[in-house]
Structures are given as C-alpha cells and as structure tokens.
C-alpha positions as CSV (number, residue, x, y, z in Angstrom):
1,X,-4.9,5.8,-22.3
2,X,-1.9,8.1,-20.9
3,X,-1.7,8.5,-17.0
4,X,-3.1,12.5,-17.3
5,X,-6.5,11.0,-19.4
6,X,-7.2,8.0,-17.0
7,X,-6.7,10.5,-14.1
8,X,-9.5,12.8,-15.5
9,X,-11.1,9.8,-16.0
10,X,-11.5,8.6,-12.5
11,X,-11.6,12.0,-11.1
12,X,-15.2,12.4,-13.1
13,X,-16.1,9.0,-12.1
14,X,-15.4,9.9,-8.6
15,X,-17.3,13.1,-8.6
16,X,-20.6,11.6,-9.9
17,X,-20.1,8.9,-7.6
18,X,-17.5,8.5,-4.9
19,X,-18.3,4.2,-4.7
20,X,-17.9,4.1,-8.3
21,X,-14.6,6.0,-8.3
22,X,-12.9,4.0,-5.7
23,X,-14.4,0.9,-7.5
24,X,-12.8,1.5,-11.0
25,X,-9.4,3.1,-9.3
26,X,-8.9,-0.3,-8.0
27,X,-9.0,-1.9,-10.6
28,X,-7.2,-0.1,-12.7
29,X,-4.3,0.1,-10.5
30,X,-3.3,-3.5,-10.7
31,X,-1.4,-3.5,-13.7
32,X,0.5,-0.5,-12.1
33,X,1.3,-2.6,-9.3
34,X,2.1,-5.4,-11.0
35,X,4.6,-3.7,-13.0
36,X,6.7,-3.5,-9.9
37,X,7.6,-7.2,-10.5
38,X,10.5,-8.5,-12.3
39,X,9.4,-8.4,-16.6
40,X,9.1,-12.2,-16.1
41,X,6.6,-12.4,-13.5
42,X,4.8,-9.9,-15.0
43,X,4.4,-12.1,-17.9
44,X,3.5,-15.5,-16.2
45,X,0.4,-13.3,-14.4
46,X,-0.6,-12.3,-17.9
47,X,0.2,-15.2,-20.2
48,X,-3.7,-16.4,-19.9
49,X,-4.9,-12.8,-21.1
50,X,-5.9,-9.9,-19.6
51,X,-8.5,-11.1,-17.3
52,X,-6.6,-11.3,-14.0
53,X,-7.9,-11.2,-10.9
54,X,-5.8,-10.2,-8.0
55,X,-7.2,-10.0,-4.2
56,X,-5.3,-8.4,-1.6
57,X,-4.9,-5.7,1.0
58,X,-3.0,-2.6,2.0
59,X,-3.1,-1.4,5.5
60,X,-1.5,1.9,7.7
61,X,2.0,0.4,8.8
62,X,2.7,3.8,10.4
63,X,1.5,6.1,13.0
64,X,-0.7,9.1,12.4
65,X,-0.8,11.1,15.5
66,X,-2.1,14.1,14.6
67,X,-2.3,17.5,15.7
68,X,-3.7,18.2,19.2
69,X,-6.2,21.0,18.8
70,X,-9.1,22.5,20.8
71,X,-12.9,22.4,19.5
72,X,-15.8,23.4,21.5
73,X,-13.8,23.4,24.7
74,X,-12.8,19.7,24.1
75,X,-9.5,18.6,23.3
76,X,-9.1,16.4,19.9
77,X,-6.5,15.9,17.5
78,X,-6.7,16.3,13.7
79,X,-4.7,14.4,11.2
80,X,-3.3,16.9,8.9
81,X,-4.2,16.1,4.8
82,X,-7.5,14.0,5.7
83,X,-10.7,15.9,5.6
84,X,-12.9,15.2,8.4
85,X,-10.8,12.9,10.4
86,X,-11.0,14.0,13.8
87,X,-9.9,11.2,16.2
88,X,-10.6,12.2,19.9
89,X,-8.0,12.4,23.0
C-alpha cells in the first residue's frame, strides 16, 4: 500500500474511532522506524518473518511553553498546534 492510501486509511480509522486510529498507526509505523537502521539490522529483526514485536517509548525532550493569553479574566497559556491544550500559569 503507497504512503497517500495507508494515510487515508488511518485517517478513516481514526475518524470512526480515535482508539482504534492510534492503535493501528502504531503499529504500522514500526517498519518505518525500523527502516532507519542500517539494511543489515533491518534484516536480522526480520529474518523470523514478519511477526515482530517491538515495545518502546517516545517522550517530549523539549519544552513547550506556550503562549500566555487571557481567558475569563484568568491568565493561561496555550500551546500553539494542539487543540485543547490549555496548561494554566
């Protein structure tokens, strides 16, 4: 499936059911990720077959700090480019 086709894909997924989007989007990203490693690597992790499992987390290594703005009389800040994340002051 080209990248265009699985995007639609996970975008419908998504829209029906946001737990199930994130669920498969997962999943299908590994071989993406995996594809960073060297050809040879690659091919160790899949020399079994193509039932791999791979565990692992990504977390913020930045800082997000936001955009101080007022609401309601109270002062808050609102990161730019994530709906509804308002982090208070």
């Amino acid at each position: 499936m080209d990248l265009r086709t699985g995007m639609a894909v996970l975008e419908t997924l998504a829209r029906a059911d946001g737990s199930t989007g994130w669920t498969v989007m997962i999943g299908a990203e590994t071989p993406h990720l995996l594809a960073l490693l060297s050809r040879d690597r690659f091919d160790k992790i899949y020399a079994a077959g193509p039932d791999v499992v791979v565990a692992g987390a990504f977390a913020p290594q930045g800082r997000a700090p936001g955009l101080p703005v007022t609401m309601h009389g109270h002062r808050t800040r609102v990161i730019v480019g994530v709906p509804g994340s308002l982090v208070g002051v």
